[in-house]
C-alpha positions in Angstrom: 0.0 0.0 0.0 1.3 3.5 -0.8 0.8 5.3 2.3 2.9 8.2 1.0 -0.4 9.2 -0.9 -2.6 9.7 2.1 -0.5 11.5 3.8 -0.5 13.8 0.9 -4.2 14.5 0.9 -6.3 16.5 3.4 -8.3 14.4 5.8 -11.6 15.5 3.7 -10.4 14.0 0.1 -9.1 10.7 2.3 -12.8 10.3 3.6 -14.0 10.1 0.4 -11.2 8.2 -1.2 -11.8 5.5 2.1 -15.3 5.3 1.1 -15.3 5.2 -2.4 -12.8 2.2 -2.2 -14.7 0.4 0.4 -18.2 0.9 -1.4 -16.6 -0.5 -5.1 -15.0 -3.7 -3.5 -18.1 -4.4 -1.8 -20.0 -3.3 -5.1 -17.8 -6.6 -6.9 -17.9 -8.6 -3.3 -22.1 -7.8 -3.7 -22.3 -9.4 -7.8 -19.6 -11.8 -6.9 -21.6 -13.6 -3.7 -25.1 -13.5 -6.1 -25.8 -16.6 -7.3 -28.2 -14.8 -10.1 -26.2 -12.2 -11.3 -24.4 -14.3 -13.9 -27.6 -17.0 -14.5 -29.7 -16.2 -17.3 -32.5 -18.3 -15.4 -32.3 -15.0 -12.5 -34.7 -12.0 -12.1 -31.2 -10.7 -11.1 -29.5 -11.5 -14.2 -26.6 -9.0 -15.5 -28.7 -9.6 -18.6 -32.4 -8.6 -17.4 -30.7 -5.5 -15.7 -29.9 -4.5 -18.7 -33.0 -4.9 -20.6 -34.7 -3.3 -17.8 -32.8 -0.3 -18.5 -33.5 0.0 -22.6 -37.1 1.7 -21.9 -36.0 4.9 -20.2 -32.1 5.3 -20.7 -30.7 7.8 -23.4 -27.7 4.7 -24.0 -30.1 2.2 -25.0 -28.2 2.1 -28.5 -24.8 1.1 -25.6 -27.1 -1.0 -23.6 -28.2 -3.2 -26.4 -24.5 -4.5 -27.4 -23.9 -4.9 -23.8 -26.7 -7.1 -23.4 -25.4 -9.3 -26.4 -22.6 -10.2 -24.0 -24.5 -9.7 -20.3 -22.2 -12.7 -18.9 -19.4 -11.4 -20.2 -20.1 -7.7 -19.7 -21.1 -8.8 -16.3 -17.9 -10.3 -15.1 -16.2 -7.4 -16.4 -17.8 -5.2 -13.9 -17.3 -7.2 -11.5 -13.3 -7.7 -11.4 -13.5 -3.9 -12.8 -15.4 -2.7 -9.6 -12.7 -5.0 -7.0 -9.9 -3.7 -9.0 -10.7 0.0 -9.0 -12.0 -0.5 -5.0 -8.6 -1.9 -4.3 -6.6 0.6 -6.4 -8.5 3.4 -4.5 -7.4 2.1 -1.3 -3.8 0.9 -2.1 -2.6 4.1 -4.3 -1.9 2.4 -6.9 -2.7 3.6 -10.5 -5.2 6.2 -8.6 -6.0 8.7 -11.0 -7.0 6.2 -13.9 -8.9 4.2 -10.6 -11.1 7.7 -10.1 -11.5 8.0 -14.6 -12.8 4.2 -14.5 -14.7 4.9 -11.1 -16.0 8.1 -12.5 -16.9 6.1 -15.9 -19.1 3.0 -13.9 -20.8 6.1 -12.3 -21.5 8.1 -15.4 -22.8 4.6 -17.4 -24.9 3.5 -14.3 -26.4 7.2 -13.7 -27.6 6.7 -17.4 -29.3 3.5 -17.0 -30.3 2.6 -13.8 -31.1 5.6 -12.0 -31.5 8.0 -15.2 -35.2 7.7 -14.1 -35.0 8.8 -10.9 -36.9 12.0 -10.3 -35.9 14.4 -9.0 -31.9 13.2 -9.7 -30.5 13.6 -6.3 -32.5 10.8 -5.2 -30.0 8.8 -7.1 -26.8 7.8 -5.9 -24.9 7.4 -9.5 -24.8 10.9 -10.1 -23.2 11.7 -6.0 -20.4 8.9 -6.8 -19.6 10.3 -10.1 -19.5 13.3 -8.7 -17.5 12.6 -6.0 -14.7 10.3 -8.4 -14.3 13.5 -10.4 -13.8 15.5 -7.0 -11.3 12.7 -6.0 -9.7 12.9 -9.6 -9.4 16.4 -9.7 -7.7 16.8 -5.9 -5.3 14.0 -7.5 -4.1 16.0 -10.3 -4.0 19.3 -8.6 -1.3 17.6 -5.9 0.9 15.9 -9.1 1.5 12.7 -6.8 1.7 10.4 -9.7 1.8 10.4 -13.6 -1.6 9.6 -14.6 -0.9 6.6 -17.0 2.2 4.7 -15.2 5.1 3.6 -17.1 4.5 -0.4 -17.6 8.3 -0.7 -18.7 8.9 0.3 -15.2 9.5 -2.8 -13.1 8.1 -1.3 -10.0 5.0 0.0 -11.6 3.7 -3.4 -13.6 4.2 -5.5 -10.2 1.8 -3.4 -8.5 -0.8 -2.9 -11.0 -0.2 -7.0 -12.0 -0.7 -7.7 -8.3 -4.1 -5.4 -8.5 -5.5 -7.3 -11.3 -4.7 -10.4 -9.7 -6.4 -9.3 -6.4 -9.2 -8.3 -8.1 -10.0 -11.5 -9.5 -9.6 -13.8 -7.4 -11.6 -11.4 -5.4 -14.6 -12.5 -7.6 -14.0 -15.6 -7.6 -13.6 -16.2 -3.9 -17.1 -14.9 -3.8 -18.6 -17.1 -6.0 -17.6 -19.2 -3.0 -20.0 -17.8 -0.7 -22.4 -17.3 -3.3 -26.3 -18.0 -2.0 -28.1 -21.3 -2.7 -31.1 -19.4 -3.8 -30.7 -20.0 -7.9 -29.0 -23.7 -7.8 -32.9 -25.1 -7.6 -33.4 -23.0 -10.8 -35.6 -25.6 -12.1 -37.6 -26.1 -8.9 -40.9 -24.8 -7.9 -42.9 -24.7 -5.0 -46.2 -26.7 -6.2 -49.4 -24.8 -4.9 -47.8 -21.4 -5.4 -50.7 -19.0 -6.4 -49.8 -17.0 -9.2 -53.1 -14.9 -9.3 -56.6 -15.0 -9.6 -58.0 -16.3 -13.1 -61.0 -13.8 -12.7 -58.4 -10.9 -13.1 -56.7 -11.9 -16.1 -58.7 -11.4 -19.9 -58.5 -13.8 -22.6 -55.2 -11.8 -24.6 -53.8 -10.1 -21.3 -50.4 -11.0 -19.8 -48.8 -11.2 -16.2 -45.8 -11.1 -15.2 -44.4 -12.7 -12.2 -41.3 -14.2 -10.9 -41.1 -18.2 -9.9 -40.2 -19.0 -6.5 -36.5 -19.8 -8.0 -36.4 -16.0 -9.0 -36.9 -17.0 -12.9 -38.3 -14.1 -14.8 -41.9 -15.6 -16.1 -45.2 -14.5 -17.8 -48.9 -15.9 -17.9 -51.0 -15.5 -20.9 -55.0 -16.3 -21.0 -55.8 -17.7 -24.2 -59.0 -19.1 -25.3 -58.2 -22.5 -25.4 -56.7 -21.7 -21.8 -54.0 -20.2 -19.2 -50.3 -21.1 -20.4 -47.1 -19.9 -18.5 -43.4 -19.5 -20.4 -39.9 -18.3 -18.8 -39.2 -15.0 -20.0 -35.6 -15.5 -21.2 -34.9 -15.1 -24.3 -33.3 -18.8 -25.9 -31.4 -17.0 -27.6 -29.1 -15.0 -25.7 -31.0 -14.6 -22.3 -32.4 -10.8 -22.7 -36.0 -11.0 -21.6 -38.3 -10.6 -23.5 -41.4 -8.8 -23.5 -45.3 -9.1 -24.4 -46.3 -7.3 -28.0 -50.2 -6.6 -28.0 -50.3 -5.7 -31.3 -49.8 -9.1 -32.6 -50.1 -10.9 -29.3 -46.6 -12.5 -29.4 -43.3 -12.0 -27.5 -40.4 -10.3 -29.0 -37.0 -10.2 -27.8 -35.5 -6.4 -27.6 -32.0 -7.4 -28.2 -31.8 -9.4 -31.4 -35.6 -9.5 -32.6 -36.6 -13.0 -31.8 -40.2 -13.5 -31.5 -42.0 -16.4 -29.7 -45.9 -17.1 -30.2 -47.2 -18.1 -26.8 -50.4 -19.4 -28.6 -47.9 -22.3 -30.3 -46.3 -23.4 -27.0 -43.9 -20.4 -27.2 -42.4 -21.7 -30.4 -40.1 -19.3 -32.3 -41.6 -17.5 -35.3 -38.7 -15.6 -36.0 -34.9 -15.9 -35.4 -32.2 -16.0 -34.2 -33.5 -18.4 -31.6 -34.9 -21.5 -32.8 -35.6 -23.1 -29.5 -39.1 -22.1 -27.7 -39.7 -20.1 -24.7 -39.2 -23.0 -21.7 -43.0 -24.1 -20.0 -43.7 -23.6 -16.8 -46.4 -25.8 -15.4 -49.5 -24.4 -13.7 -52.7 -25.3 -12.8 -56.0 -23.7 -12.4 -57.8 -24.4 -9.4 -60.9 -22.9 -9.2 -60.1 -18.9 -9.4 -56.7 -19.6 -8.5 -53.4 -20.1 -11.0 -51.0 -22.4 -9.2 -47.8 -23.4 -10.0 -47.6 -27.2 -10.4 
């Protein structure tokens, strides 16, 4: 740890450098420890995050390739938020630490929180804010060059031991991760989904399986059918078109016809929307 850079910072910019380092490791120990954040099957899905974004962020156009690659994307994050955490608290590489803390900020202010109102109800805009403040104090003290030299021996040990720290940071979490999505294919029979009474012959519902799968029910004439929501394609979720009653993925333009099973009508996926087995008892829509 360079301590020689906290001594050269008044007590107020080392508050927020401490908390801004703590916060992004346990931002990367958070996605590391949950078991849905890398399974397409998960309501928590990297992936279904992302789609729940498209509707209201100005990125969408961003969004869309980073949905293409949610598992990827999402383990990039990750390491990236336990790397920058560490490198915030260790002073090493600190200035480009505050640009790629100030950058996860800026792209999350777009997306998740963009439709917050009013925006300081947000917390993406503070820490971006308060990265650029941390930045800034950096570069006015000169403590270091802002890209280090990797031809200095010195300098690629300590940002090779930061990269290396940062992923096995993830994957020590995975370690601890929760047991909630390992049943993934598990339900609890006799669930009630809702009340057949409330749901019209064409209307959907969305709800989420006791296993945290993302899932809809559509009322059809011939009956009440239920399908997982992911996408067989890539995993983006997809979503209910009541124009011609069929579900269309966002990312890549799949369409599924949940009045053929959930068969794909239109590629790239060529698998259906998976079943999910209910019942109706009485009034009530039960999971089986």
């Amino acid at each position: 740890m360079n301590l020689k850079s906290w001594k050269l910072h008044p007590l107020s910019v080392s508050v927020i450098r401490l908390w801004l380092g703590v916060t992004w490791i346990y931002g990367g120990w958070n996605k590391a420890t949950d078991s849905g954040f890398l399974n397409k099957a998960s309501a928590h899905y990297i992936g279904a995050q992302l789609t729940g974004y498209l509707s209201n962020s100005p990125i969408s156009f961003l969004l869309k390739h980073m949905i293409e690659h949610a598992t990827i994307f999402g383990w990039i994050v990750m390491i990236s938020e336990f790397g920058i955490g560490i490198a915030t608290l260790t002073g090493v590489a600190l200035s480009l630490a505050a640009i790629g803390g100030a950058s996860m900020s800026l792209i999350l202010w777009l997306s998740a929180t963009w439709a917050v109102k009013p925006y300081f109800l947000g917390s993406d805009s503070v820490y971006f804010v308060m990265w650029v403040a941390l930045f800034l104090s950096i570069r006015s003290i000169k403590s270091e060059k802002l890209i280090p030299k990797l031809t200095e021996r010195r300098e690629f040990i300590k940002l090779s031991t930061t990269g290396l720290l940062a992923i096995f940071g993830a994957l020590l979490g995975a370690r601890f991760q929760s047991s909630s999505a390992s049943g993934a294919n598990q339900t609890a029979s006799g669930t009630v989904i809702a009340k057949l009474s409330k749901i019209s012959v064409g209307q959907t519902l969305n709800f989420q399986t006791p296993d945290g799968n993302p899932a809809v029910l559509f009322r059809a004439k011939s009956g009440v059918y239920a399908y997982s929501r992911v996408c067989t394609h890539q995993g983006c979720i997809v979503e209910f078109v009541n124009q011609n009653s069929i579900f269309a993925c966002p990312c890549h333009g799949a369409q599924f016809d949940p009045s053929q099973g959930g068969a794909a009508i239109q590629g790239p996926a060529s698998q259906p929307l998976e079943k999910i087995k209910i019942r109706v008892n009485g009034d009530a829509i039960e999971l089986v």
